[in-house]
Structures are given as C-alpha cells and as structure tokens.
ZAMARGU-4260 file (C-alpha; in steps of 0.2 Angstrom, whole numbers, plus 5000, padded with zeros to 4 digits):
<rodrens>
0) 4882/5266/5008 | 4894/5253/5007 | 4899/5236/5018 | 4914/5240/5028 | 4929/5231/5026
5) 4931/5220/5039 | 4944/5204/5044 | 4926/5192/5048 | 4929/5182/5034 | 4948/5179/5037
10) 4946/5173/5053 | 4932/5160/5049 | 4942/5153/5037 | 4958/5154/5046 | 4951/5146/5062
15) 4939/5136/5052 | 4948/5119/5057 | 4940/5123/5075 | 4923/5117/5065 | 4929/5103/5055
20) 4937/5094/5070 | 4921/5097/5081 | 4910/5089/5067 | 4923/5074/5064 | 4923/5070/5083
25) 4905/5071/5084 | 4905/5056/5069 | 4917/5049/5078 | 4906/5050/5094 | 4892/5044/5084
30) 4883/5059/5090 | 4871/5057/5073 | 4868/5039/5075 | 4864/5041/5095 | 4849/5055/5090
35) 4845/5043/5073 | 4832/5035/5087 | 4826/5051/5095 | 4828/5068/5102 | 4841/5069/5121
40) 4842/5081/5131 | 4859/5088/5138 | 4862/5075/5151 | 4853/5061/5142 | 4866/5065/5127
45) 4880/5067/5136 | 4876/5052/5146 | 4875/5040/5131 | 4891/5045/5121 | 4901/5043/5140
50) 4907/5066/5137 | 4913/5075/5151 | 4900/5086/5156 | 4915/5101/5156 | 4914/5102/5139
55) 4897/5094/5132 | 4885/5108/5131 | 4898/5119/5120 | 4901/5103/5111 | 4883/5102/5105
60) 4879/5118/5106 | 4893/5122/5092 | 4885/5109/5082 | 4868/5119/5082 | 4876/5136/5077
65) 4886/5125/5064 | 4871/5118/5057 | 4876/5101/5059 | 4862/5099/5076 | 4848/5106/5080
70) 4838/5113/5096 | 4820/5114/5103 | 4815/5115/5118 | 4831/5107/5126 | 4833/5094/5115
75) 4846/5090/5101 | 4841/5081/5085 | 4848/5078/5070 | 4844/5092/5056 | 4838/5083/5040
80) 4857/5081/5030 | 4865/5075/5045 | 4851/5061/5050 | 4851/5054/5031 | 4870/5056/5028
85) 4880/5054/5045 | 4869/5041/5055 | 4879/5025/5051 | 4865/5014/5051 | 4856/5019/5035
90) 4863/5014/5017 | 4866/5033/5013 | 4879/5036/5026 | 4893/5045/5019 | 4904/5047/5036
95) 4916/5035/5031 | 4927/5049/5020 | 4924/5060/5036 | 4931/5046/5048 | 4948/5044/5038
100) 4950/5061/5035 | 4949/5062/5058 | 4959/5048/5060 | 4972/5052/5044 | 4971/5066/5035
105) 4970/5079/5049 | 4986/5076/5055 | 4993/5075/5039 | 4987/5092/5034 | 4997/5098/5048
110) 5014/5097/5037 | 5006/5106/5022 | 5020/5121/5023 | 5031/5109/5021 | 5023/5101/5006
115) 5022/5116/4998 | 5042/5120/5001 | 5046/5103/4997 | 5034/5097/4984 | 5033/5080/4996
120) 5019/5070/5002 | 5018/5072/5023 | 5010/5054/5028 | 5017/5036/5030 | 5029/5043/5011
125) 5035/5053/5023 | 5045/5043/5035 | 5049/5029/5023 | 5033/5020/5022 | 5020/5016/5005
130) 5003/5025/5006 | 4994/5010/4999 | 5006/4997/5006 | 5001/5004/5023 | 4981/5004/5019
135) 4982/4988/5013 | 4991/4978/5025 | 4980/4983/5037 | 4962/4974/5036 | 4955/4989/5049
140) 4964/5005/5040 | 4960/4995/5024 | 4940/4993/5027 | 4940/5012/5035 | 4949/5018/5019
145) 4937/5007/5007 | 4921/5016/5020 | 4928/5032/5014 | 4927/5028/4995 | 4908/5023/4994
150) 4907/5039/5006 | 4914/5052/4994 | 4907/5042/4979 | 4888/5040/4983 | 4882/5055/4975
155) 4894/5054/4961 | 4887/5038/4960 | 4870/5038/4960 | 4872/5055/4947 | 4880/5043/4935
160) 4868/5032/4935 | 4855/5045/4931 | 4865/5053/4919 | 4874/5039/4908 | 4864/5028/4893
165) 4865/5012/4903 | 4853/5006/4895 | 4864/5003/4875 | 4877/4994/4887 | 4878/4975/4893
170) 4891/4978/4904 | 4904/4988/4915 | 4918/4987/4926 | 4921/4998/4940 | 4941/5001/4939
175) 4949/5002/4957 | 4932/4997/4964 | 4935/5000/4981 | 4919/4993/4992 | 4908/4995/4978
180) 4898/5009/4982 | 4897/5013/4963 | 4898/4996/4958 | 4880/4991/4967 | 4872/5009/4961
185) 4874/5006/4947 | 4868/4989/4945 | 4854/4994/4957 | 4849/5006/4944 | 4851/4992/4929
190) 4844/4976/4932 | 4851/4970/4912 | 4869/4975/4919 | 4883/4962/4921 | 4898/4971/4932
195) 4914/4967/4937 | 4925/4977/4951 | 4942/4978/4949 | 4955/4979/4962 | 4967/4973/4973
200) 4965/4956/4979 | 4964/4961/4999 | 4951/4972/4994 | 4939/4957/4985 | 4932/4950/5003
205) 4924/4967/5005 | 4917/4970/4991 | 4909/4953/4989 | 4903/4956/5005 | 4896/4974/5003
210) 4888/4967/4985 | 4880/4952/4995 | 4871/4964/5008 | 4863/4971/4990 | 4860/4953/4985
215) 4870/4956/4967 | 4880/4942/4968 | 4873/4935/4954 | 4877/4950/4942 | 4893/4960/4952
220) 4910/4951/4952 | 4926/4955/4960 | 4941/4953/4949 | 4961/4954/4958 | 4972/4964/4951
225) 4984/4979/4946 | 4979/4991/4933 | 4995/4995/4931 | 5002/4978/4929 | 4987/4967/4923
230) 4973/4964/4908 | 4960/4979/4912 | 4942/4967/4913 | 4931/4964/4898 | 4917/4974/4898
235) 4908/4988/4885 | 4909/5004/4898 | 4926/5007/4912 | 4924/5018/4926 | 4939/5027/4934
240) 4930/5035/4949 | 4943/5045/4961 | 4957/5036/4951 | 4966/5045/4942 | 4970/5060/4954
245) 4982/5047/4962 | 4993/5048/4951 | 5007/5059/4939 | 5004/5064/4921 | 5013/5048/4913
250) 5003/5037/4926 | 4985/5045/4920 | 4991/5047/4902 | 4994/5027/4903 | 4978/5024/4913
255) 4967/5032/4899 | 4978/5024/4885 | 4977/5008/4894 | 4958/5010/4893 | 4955/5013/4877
260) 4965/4998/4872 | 4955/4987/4881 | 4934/4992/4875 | 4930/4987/4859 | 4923/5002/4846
265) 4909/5010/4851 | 4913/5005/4871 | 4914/5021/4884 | 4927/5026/4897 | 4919/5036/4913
270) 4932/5046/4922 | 4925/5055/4937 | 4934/5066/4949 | 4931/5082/4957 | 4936/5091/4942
275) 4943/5109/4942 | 4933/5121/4935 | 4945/5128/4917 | 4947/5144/4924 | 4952/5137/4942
280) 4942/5148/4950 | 4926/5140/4957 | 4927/5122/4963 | 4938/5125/4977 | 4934/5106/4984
285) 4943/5101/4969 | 4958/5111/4972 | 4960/5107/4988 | 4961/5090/4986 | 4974/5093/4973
290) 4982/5099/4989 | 4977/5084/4998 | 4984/5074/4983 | 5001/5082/4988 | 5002/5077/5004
295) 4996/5060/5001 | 5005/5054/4985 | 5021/5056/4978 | 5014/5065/4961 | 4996/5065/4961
300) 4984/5080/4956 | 4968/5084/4951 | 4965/5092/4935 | 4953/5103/4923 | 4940/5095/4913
305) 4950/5102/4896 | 4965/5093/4902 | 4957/5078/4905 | 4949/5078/4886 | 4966/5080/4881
310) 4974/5064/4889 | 4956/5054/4881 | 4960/5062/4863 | 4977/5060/4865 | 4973/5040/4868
315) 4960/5039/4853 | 4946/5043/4860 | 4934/5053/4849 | 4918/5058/4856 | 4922/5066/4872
320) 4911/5078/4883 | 4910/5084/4901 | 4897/5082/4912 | 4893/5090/4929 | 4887/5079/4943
325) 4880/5088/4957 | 4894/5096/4970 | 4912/5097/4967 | 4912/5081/4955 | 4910/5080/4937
330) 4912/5065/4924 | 4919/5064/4907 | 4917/5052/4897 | 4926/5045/4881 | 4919/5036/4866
335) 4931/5025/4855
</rodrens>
C-alpha cells in the first residue's frame, strides 16, 4: 500500500512562520531563562513573564508540541537544547541570532516577493538608509547585532577549534570579529595562541569587554579598521567567519586576494559560512540565507564550497580543502 498524497506538508511549511514567531517571542519573553531556575506551573509562568492569561496556556502549550518546552505533571521546563542554548545567563546562549532576527529580520522578510521581482535589499537600503551605517550608529542595535554573531558562530566556532592544526600556528586574526565569539574559542582552546580581532572601531569596546569576561586580555587584541580600506593584521592563520556572504563576487574575489597578500608562505586562510552544498540541494539553511543576503545587502550571497575553492586558487592559494562543521556551516581553508 502506498502513503496517500496529502497537502500536510505544504501547510506546515506555508504556515510554519506561526512557529518561528511563537519561539522568537518566547526568547524575547525570556521564557527559557525564567524556567533555567526551575519548573512553573501555568499561573506561576504566566505570572513571572507579566502574559495575559487569554492567551498563556496556548502560548506554552505550543512550545511543548514544538519541542521547544516541556510538560509533566503541570509544570513547564525547559527541554535540554533549550535550557543549554536559549537561557541567557549561561556562556552557550545562542538567542542573540534569534533576538535580531524578531526585532529585524522578521519584518524584513515580509518584502521578499519584492526582492525577488526587484533583485533589492528590503531593510533600512530600502528607504535610503545603510545596513551597517544603521547597526553601527546605534550602540543598542550594534551590541544586539554583535550578540547575534557569537550566537550563529558558537558552534562553528568551537568545530574549528577541534578541527584546525592550531597547534603549527603562533597566531591568528579573526577578520570582522564581531564580539569575539570565535576569537575567545579559539584562544580558549590554545593557550600558545596570540590573537587579534579586527573590525570596526565602534565595535572594539565590546569585544574587549567580552574577551575580559574570559580573562584573555593578555593574549586577544582588538584592532580598528576597514578590510576593504585598511592593512589586514599580521598574523600566520585569517578567519573570515560569516564575511564574505555579505558581499558581491568582486567584493569576495578582493577579500580572499586581499588575504592572501597579507599571510606569509606557508600561512592559512579560514573562510566559514553556511556553505551550499554543490548540487544545491541539501543545506537549505545555507540557501535561505542567501535569501536573507538579498533582502539585507545590496549584492551579497552565499555560495557552494567549489566556487569558493575557485576564488582561493584564483588568489594563489594552493592547498585548498573543504571541511564540514556540524549543521548548515562548513569551512574551507586555503594554504599559500
């Protein structure tokens, strides 16, 4: 016998923005950080987050058939992921990717028809503004946005730091650092490593303050500037982390060349994005943030792992290779 054919899975994904907005309001809420101290009942919950009681217990309740909560005996707790991952006073939060994309991106992705029609970013671009312009002028927008990077990088990061021969290097610089959420795992994981973070000079406050709550002052640097405009810093391995998707294909072909000028022989370039899958079938994370880099950027995309190796042996780099990292992100690294 054979499964009938049935519309089920086209309406979960159709309708499947009713489940993403529920679990972004609920980090907003801090619904996972509330239950990080214990188990609530309905009223207790709903009491300590200030929700009308109208619409509360379908609130949680959707959580649970999600799988983002769970439920015994009338009491809601957080399942294992959300607990490590979504409570916002533990050093593995990753909300902070989860928190722009409620306060930004979701109404953002609102105007992705006419993206598509149009070929044109939908955010501040949109109505005359700069994307980083905006973030940057900001400190609050900037900090949220800067969350948002250690949040999406973490695993990436840690996956690295694993993967990658540390160990023959003396040094690294983490280009467009961000807070440092790489940055510090990767120094964590190296006490030999020197590192330097590189990025624009609002962003420097942050990051010395995030590396300060690691205590890696003495090792982890913040250096100002424009990798477009400015000297790349000295160091034997670069890391491009979530960079290059930003941008067009001149803007990433100059990036990597950029690179490669800079290390000496024998130095490394890490790139690492969620890179699509050669056949563009399979990571679909990565493809819909190619999506994402359309609404948000006036030519960014993401890319394949082959055409990446292109733009590295196209710059000189010889020993190239792919690596998968856990989830939609994968790194390649370049050898000159």
């Amino acid at each position: 016998m054979t499964e009938p054919v049935t519309p089920a899975a086209i309406f979960q994904l159709g309708m499947g923005f009713w489940g993403s907005k529920t679990l972004l309001s609920a980090v907003d809420l801090d619904v996972f950080t509330e239950l990080a101290a214990g188990p609530l009942d309905l009223d207790a919950l709903t009491l300590k987050l200030g929700l009308h009681e109208r619409g509360a217990r379908d609130f949680f309740d959707a959580l649970v058939a999600l799988g983002m909560l769970e439920r015994n005996g009338g009491l809601y707790s957080n399942t294992a992921e959300t607990g490590l991952f979504l409570d916002r006073n533990k050093p593995t939060y990753v909300g902070g990717l989860l928190e722009m994309a409620n306060h930004r991106l979701y109404r953002f992705w609102g105007g992705l028809t006419e993206a598509l029609r149009t070929g044109q970013p939908q955010n501040e671009i949109a109505s005359g503004g700069d994307l980083f312009a905006t973030m940057y002028a900001d400190p609050q927008i900037l900090e949220e946005f800067l969350e948002a990077m250690t949040g999406v990088s973490l695993g990436a990061a840690n996956a690295i730091a694993a993967a990658f021969p540390f160990d023959r290097y003396a040094s690294f610089a983490d280009i467009g650092c961000a807070q440092g959420g790489l940055t510090v795992a990767i120094a964590n994981a190296y006490g030999h490593l020197s590192a330097t973070g590189f990025d624009l000079a609002p962003v420097g406050p942050i990051f010395e303050k995030y590396v300060r709550g690691f205590g890696l002052s003495d090792r982890v640097s913040f250096q100002a500037g424009n990798f477009f405009c400015d000297p790349l810093p000295e160091a034997d391995v670069l890391i491009m982390g979530h960079i290059l998707h930003d941008w067009n294909l001149e803007q990433k072909e100059a990036l990597v060349a950029k690179a490669h000028a800079a290390l000496k022989p024998g130095g490394a370039l890490i790139i690492y994005d969620a890179i699509i899958d050669d056949d563009r079938r399979e990571n679909s994370f990565g493809l819909l943030m190619s999506l994402n880099m359309l609404i948000e950027t006036p030519g960014g995309f993401d890319y394949t792992g082959a055409e990446c190796i292109g733009w590295l042996r196209k710059a000189g780099f010889t020993q190239t290779r792919v690596e998968p990292l856990g989830g939609a992100d994968s790194m390649i690294v370049g050898v000159k």
